[in-house]
C-alpha positions in Angstrom: 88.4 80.4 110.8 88.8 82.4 113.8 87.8 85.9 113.9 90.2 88.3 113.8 91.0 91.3 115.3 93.5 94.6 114.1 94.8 96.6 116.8 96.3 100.0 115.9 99.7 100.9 116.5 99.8 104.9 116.1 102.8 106.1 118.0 104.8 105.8 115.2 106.0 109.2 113.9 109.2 108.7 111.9 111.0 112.1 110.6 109.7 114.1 107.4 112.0 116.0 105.4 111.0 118.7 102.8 111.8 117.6 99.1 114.4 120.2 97.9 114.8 118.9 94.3 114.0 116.3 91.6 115.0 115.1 88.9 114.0 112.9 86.1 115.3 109.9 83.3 112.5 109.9 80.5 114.1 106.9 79.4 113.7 105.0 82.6 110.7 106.7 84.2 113.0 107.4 87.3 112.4 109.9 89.4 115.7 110.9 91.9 114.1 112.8 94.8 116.5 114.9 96.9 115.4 115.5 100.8 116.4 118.2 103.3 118.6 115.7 105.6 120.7 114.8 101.8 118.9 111.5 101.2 118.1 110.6 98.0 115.3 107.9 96.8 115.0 106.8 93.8 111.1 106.4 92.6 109.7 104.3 89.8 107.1 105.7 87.9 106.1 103.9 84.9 103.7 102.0 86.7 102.2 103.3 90.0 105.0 105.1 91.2 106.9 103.5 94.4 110.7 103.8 96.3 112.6 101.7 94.1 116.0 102.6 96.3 116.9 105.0 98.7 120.2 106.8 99.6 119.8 107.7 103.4 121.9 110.3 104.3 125.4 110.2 105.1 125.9 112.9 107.4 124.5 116.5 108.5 126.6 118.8 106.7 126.2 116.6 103.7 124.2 118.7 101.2 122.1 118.3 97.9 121.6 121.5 95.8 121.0 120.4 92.1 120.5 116.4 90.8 121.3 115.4 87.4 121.0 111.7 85.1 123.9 111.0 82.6 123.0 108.1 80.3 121.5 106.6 83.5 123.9 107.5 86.2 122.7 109.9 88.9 124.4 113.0 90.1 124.9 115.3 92.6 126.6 118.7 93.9 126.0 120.9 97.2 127.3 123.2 99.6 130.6 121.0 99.9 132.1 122.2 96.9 131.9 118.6 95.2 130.2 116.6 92.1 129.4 113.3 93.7 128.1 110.1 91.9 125.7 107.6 93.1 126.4 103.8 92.9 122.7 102.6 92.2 123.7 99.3 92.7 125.6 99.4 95.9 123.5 102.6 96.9 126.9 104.0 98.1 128.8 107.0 96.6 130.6 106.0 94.0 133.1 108.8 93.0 133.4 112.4 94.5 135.4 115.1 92.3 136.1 118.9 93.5 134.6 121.9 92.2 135.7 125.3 91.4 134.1 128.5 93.0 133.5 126.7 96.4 130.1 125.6 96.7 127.9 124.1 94.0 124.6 125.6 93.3 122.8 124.3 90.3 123.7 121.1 87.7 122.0 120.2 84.7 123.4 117.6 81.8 123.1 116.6 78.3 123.9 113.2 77.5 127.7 112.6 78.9 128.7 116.9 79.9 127.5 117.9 83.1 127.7 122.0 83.6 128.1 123.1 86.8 126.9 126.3 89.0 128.8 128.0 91.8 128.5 130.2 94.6 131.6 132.6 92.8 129.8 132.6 89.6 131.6 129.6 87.7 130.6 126.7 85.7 132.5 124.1 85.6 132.1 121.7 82.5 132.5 118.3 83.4 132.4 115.2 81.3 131.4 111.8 82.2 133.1 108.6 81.2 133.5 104.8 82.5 136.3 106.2 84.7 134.1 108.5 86.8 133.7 112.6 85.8 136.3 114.4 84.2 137.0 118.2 83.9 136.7 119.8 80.8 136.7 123.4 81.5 135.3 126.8 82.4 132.8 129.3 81.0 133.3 132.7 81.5 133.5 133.5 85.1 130.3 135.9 86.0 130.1 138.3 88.8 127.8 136.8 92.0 126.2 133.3 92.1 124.4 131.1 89.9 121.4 130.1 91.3 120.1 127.9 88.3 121.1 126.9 84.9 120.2 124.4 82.0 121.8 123.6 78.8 119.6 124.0 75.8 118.1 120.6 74.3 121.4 120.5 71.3 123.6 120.7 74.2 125.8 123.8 72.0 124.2 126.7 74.9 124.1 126.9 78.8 121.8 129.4 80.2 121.9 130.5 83.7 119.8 132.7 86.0 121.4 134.6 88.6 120.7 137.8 90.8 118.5 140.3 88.4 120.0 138.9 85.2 119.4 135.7 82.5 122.9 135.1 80.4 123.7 132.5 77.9 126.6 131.1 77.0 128.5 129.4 73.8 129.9 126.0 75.3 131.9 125.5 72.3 134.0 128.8 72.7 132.7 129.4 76.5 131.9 132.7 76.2 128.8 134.6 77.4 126.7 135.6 74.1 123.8 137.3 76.4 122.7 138.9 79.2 119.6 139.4 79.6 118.4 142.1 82.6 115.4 141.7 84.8 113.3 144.7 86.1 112.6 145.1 90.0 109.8 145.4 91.9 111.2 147.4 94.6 114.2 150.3 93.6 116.5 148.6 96.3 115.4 144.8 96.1 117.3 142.2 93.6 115.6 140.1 90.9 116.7 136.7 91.9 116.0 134.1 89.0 115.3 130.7 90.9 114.2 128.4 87.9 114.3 128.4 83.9 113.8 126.2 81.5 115.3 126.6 77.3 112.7 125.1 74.9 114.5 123.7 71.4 114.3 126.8 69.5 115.9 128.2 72.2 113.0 130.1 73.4 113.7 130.8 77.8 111.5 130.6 80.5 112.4 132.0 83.9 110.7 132.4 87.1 111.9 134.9 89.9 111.9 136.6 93.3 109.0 138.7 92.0 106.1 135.8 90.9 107.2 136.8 87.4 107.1 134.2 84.9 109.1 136.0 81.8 109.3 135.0 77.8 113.1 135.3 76.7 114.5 135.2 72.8 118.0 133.5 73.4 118.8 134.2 69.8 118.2 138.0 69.8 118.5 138.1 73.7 115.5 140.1 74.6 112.4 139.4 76.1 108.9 138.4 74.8 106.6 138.4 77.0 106.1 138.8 81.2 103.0 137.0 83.2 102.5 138.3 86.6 101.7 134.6 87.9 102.5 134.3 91.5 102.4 136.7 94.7 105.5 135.6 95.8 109.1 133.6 94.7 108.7 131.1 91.7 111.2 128.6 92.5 110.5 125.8 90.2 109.1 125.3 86.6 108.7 122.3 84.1 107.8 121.8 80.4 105.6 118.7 78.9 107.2 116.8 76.2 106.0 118.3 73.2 106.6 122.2 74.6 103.3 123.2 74.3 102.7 123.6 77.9 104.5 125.1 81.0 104.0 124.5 84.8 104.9 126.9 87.5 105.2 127.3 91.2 107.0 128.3 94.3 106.4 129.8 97.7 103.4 130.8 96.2 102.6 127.2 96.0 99.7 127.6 93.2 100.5 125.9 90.9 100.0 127.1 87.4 100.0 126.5 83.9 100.2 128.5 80.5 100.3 126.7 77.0 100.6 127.9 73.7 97.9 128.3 71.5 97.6 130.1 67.6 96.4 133.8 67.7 95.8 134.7 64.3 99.0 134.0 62.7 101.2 134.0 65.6 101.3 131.8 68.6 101.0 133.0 71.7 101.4 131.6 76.1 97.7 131.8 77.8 96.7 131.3 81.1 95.1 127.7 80.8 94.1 126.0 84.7 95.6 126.7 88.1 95.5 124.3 91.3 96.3 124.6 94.8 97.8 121.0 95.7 100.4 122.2 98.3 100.0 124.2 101.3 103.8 125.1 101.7 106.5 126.0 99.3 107.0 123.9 95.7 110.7 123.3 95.0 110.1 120.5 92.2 108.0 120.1 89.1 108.5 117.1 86.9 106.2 116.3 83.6 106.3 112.5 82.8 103.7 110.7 80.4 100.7 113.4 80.9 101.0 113.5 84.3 102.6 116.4 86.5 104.4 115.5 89.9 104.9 118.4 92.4 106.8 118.5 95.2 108.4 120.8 98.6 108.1 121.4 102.4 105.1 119.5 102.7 107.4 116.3 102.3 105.0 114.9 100.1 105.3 113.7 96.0 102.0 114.3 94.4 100.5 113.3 91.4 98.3 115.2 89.6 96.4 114.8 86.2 93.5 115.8 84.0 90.9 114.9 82.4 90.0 113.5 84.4 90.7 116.1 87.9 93.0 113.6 90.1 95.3 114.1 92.8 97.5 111.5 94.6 100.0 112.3 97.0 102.8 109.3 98.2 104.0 110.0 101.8 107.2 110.8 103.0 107.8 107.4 105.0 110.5 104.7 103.8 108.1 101.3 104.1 110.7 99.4 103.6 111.6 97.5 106.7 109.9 100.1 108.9 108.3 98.0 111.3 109.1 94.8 112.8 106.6 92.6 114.8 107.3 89.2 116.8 105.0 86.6 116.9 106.0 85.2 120.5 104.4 85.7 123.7 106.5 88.7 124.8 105.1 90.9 121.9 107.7 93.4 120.4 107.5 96.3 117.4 111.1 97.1 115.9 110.6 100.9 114.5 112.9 102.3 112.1 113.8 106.1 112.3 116.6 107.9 110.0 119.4 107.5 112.4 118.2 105.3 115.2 116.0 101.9 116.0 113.6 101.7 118.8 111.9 98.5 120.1 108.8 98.5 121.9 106.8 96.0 124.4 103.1 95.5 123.3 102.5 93.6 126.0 99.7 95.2 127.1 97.5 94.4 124.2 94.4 93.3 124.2 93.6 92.2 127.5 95.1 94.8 130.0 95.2 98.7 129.8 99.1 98.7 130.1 100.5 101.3 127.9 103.3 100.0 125.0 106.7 100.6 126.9 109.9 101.5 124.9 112.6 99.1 125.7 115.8 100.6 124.0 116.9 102.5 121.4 119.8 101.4 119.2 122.0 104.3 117.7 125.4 104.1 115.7 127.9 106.6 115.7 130.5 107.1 113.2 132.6 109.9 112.3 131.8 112.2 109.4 133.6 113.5 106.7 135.2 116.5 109.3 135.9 113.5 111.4 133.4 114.3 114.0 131.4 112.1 115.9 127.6 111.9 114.6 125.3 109.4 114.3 125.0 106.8 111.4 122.2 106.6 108.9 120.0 103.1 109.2 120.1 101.1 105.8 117.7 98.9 107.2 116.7 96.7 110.4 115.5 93.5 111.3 113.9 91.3 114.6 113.7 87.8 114.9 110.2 86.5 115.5 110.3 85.9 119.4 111.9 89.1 119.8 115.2 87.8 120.9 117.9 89.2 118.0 117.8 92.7 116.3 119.8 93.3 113.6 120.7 97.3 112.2 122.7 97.9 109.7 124.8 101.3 108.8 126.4 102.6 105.7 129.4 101.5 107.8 128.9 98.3 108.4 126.1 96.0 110.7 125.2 94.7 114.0 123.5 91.9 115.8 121.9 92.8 119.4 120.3 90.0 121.9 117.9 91.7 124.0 116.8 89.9 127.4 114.5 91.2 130.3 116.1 90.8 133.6 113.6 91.3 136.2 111.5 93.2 133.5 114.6 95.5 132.8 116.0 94.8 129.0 120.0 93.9 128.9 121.1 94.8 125.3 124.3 92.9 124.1 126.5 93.4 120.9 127.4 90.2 119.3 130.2 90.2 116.7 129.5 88.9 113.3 132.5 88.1 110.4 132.4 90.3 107.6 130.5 93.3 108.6 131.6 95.7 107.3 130.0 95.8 104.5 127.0 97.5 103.2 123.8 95.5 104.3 120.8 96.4 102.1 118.4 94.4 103.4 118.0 91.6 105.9 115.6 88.6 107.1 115.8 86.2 110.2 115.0 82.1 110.0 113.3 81.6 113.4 113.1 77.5 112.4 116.5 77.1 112.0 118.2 79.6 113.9 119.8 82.2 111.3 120.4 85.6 110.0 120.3 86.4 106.3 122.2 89.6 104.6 122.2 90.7 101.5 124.8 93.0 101.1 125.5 95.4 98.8 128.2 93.3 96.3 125.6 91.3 95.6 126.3 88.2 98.0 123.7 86.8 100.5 125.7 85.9 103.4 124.2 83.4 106.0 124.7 83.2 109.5 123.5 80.9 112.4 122.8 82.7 115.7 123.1 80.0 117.9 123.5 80.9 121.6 126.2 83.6 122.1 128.7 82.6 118.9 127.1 83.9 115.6 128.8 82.3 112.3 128.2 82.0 108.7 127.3 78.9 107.8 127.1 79.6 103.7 127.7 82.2 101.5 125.2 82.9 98.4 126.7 84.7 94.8 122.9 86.5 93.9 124.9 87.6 90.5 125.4 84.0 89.4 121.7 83.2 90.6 120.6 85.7 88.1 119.9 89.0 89.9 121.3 92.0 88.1 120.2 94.5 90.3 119.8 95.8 93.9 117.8 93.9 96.4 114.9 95.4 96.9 112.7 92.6 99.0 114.3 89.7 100.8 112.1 87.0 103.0 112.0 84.0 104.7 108.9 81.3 105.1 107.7 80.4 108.6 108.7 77.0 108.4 112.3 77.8 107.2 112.1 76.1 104.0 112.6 79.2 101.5 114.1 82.4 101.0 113.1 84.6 98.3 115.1 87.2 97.1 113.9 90.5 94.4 115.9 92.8 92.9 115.1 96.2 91.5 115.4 94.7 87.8 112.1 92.3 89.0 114.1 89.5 89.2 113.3 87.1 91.6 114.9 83.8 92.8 114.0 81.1 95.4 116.0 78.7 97.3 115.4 76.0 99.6 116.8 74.3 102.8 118.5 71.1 102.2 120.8 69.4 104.4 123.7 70.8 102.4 122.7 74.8 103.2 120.3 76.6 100.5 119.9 75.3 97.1 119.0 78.0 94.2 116.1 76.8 92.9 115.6 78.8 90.3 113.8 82.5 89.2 110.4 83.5 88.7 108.4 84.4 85.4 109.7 88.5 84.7 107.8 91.3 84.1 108.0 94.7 83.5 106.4 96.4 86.6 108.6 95.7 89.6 107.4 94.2 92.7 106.5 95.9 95.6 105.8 92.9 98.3 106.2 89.5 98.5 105.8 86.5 101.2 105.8 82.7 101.4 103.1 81.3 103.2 103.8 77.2 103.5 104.8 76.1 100.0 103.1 79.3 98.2 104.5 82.5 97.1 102.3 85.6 96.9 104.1 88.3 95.1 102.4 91.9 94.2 103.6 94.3 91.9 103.5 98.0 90.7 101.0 97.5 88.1 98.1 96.3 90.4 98.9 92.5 89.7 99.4 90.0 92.0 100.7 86.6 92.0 100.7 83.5 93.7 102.8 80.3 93.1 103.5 77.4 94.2 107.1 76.8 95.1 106.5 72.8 94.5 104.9 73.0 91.0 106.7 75.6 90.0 103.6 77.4 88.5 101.5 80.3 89.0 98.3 79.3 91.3 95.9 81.2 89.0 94.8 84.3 92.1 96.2 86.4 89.7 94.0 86.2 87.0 90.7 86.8 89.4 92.1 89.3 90.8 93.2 91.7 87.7 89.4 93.6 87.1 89.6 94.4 90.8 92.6 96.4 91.3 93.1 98.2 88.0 92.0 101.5 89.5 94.0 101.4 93.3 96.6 104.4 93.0 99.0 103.1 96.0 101.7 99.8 96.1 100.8 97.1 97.7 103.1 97.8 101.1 103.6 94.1 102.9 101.6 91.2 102.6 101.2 88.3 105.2 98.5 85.6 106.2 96.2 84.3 109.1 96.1 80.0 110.3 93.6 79.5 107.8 96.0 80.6 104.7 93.9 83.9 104.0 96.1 86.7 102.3 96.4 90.1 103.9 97.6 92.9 102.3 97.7 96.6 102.6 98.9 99.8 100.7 98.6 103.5 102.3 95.1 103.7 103.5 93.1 99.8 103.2 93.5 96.5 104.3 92.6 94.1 101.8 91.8 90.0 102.7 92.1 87.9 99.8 89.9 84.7 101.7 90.0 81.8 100.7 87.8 80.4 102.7 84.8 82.7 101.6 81.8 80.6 104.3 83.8 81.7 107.4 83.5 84.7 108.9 87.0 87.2 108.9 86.3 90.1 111.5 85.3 90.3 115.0 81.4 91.3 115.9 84.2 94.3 118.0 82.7 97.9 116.7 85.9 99.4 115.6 86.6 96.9 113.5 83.0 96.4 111.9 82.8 99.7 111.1 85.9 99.2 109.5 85.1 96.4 107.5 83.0 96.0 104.2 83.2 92.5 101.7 83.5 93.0 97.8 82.5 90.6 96.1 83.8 89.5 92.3 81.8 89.9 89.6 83.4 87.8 87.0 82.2 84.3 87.0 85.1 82.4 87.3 85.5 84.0 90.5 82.4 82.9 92.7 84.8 81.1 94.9 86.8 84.2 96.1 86.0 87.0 98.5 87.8 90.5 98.8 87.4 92.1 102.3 88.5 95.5 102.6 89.0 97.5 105.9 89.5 101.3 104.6 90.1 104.9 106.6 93.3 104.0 107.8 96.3 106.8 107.7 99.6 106.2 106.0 99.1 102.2 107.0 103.1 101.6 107.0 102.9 97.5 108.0 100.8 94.8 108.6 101.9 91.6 110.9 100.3 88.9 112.2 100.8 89.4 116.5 98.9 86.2 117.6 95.9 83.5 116.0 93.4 85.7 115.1 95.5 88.9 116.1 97.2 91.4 113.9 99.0 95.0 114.6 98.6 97.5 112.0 101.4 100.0 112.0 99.8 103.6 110.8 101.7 107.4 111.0 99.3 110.3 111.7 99.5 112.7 109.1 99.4 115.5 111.2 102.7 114.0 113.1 104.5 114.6 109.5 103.3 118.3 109.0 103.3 119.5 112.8 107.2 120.7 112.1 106.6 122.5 109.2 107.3 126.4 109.0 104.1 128.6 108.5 102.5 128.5 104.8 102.6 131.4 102.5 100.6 134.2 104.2 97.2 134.9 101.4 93.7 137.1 102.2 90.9 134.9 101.3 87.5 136.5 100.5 85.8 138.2 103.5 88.8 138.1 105.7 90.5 141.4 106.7 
């Protein structure tokens, strides 16, 4: 084959938000992440954890201050004085209900009540039903806000922390049966409790302004015990499964952990292992099958364990349609940022010194819910392989553009397209045979040809009746035109093919458990890679699995990151990347797959299989890359790897917790 050569495309630098809080579904294993613009995604963690869905934000003075699950629906309040549900199939909001006492602070649930914080010191008892929420009533109103609050694990107490004072309450009767004072540690400074956490014999943890974790007795209402465990503001604190051991952290952002253990008779809370994973504030701790996810300003999720001592952190960039490269001879990158789309000239590369040139930027603007303008949040974005059509889509609706160079200017014009305004979720052009496909949001895959200046749908696809049951997660389309491939976020996944007629279903794929995280179609072959480290390839004629996956499975048991895109060379070799490698399934293990170029050699190093059966097939594996984001194929022999500087994510951040280190003055 020919050799190949990866060029870098660093000048990327989408937008990080802090994580402001989490929250979890045992059942599930999903993790809903709340960011500092109000977007929400929605990870999966019962494999190696991944964006399973993502809520971009709707507009600026949208806010998330406390995130709930109720039997598997998803919850919200903020500053806006509402209770707001997510629709996790049509990743829309799916019913909004008002508040009393103005804004909403803190939310917690057990099974179908939801309890509810507020700036004036309410909580408002909510229950939820197939009709939406529906008010139940109040607790006693307390003086000044509530800051956090949980209900204990029978569901019969609520406990809430507010400034310098722990209460609990009887839901049944909604009185206050506690109140529980804190101590200061300056005469004129409050005690602000930020975090707490009520263990099944109704035993309290809190964490306040002081970097005092404190012991509580919500029988007797009196406190056990005090641990002087930060220097600064504990703002959030989490409990493993059997409540043996607690996790704490904050501005401050050790992190630190105390478990019980048997003192003589009586058991006691120790000081077991502290770790300093963050450099900026924690506002999330979650505990889910022995391992501990932090997260805070840093933008970052991060997994930690031990035995044995591991740390992974999962950057704050939405892979998902991100990048977009054509194939043509003009040679474009499609970037997706929050609220905007840029497209780029690579024109330059390899042969001239010609720096990539931004041709436009494509930005929506709607009206928010104070009906003023602001600009839209991008769903997701799509180019057309020579570059021609760009498709962005809104929670509004969705666009197509035709961009042309006059005279090496770019002309941007808006074609109009039936039925759009709908949702778009995800979207994929046909170069072969001209077309556009949408999957939008009610679960139809709507086709249109783009021919010349008069887009039209030419077919319209029910993905319910073709067995999908869930969001689409992953949508493609095969060079020559022949298939589409669709995935949901249940792992289904269902083929079609061109006939004369439109696109035929085919029919679904074998399901598993893990979800998958990639997939394309190279020529009559489907290469499909999911959470758990597998990866499958089938052919789309024989209806059967190629058997790569099975030679492949000693190999990538220990990677820690998705597989992120997946694509091939002329010779049918299989690239694929996750966060920091580039991996090259070859097939054709006698020909040589990288350039004699330096910066790629060094780059370079071939693993070969041990197992026996597997004496015919070569890994290649370029690592040291930086948050590798996409992977496209630019030319024969030519590919553009899309990579985001870490230090362009962290740059905006506010200054770290201020701490003397040894020898410093």
């Amino acid at each position: 084959m020919p050799q190949c050569t990866i060029h870098n495309v660093g000048f990327y630098r989408p937008e990080a938000y802090a994580i402001y809080c989490m929250a979890l579904d045992p059942k599930s294993g999903k993790l809903a992440v709340a960011r500092a613009d109000a977007s929400v995604e929605i990870w999966n963690l019962t494999h190696i954890p991944f964006v399973e869905k993502t809520f971009p934000s709707h507009f600026d003075n949208f806010t998330i201050e406390g995130l709930a699950w109720s039997n598997g629906r998803l919850f919200s309040v903020g500053l806006h004085g509402s209770l707001i549900e997510f629709d996790l199939y049509s990743l829309t909001i799916k019913g909004k209900w008002s508040i009393t006492g103005e804004a909403g602070t803190c939310l917690d649930c057990h099974q179908n009540m939801l309890a509810i914080g507020t700036e004036q010191g309410y909580i408002n008892i909510f229950r939820a039903d197939l009709d939406g929420a529906i008010f139940e009533k109040f607790l006693d109103k307390q003086e000044g806000r509530l800051l956090c609050l949980k209900y204990s694990p029978d569901g019969q107490y609520v406990v809430a922390g507010s400034i310098n004072a722990v209460r609990i309450w009887n839901v049944k009767t909604g009185h206050a049966i506690h109140k529980m004072v804190l101590g200061r540690s300056e005469s004129k400074k409050d005690t602000v409790v930020w975090c707490l956490h009520v263990f099944s014999d109704l035993t309290i943890f809190s964490g306040d302004s002081r970097g005092v974790l404190t012991l509580w007795d919500g029988k007797l209402g009196a406190q056990i015990e005090s641990y002087q465990s930060h220097q600064a503001d504990i703002t959030a604190l989490c409990v493993d499964d059997k409540e043996e051991s607690v996790y704490c952290a904050g501005v401050d952002p050790l992190i630190s952990n105390y478990e019980k253990v048997k003192v003589g008779t009586n058991m006691k809370w120790v000081k077991s292992i502290q770790r300093k994973i963050h450099d900026h504030d924690v506002r999330g701790l979650v505990f889910f099958k022995e391992r501990l996810y932090s997260a805070g300003l840093d933008s970052y999720l991060v997994c930690s364990y031990h035995p044995p001592k591991t740390l992974i952190k999962y950057a704050p960039i939405a892979y998902a349609s991100c990048a977009h490269v054509t194939s043509g001879s003009d040679r474009r990158i499609l970037l997706k940022y929050t609220k905007h789309v840029e497209v780029w000239s690579l024109s330059g590369l390899p042969k001239t010194q010609e720096k990539p040139r931004k041709l436009v930027i494509i930005q929506r603007i709607g009206k928010n819910w104070e009906g003023e303008d602001e600009a839209e949040s991008v769903l997701c974005a799509s180019m057309s392989r020579d570059g021609k059509w760009i498709f962005v889509a809104t929670y509004s609706g969705f666009r197509l553009y035709r961009l042309d160079m006059n005279n090496g200017e770019p002309r941007l014009d808006k074609m109009d397209l039936d039925d759009n305004l709908v949702c778009c979720v995800q979207a994929a052009f046909n170069d072969k045979y001209q077309q556009l496909f949408t999957a939008l949001s009610i679960g139809k895959l709507i086709v249109y040809d783009v021919v010349d200046n008069d887009p039209f749908i030419s077919q319209r696809i029910d993905l319910k009746a073709c067995g999908l049951e869930d969001t689409v997660r992953l949508l493609t389309t095969s060079k020559c035109g022949k298939y589409v491939v669709v995935a949901d976020a249940k792992s289904n996944i269902a083929t079609f093919k061109h006939t004369k007629d439109g696109y035929s279903f085919e029919g679904k794929l074998p399901r598993f458990e893990a979800g998958p995280t990639a997939l394309a179609v190279n020529s009559d072959n489907l290469v499909v890679a999911y959470a758990d480290n597998k990866i499958f390839e089938y052919s789309l004629i024989d209806r059967r699995s190629t058997g790569l996956s099975s030679r492949l499975l000693g190999l990538w048991k220990s990677r820690t990151h998705p597989i992120r895109s997946i694509t091939f060379d002329v010779q049918n070799n299989i690239f694929l990347h996750d966060d920091s490698s580039i991996f090259v399934i070859n097939k054709s293990p006698d020909s040589s797959l990288f350039s004699p170029d330096k910066k790629v050699a060094k780059k370079s190093r071939e693993l070969s299989l041990t197992n026996g059966k597997c004496d015919d097939l070569k890994i290649s594996t370029i690592p040291k890359h930086k948050h590798l984001v996409h992977l496209a194929a630019l030319s024969e022999g030519e590919f553009v790897a899309v990579e985001v500087n870490p230090l362009s994510l962290l740059e905006k951040l506010p200054p770290a917790f201020a701490q003397k280190t040894f020898g410093s003055k």
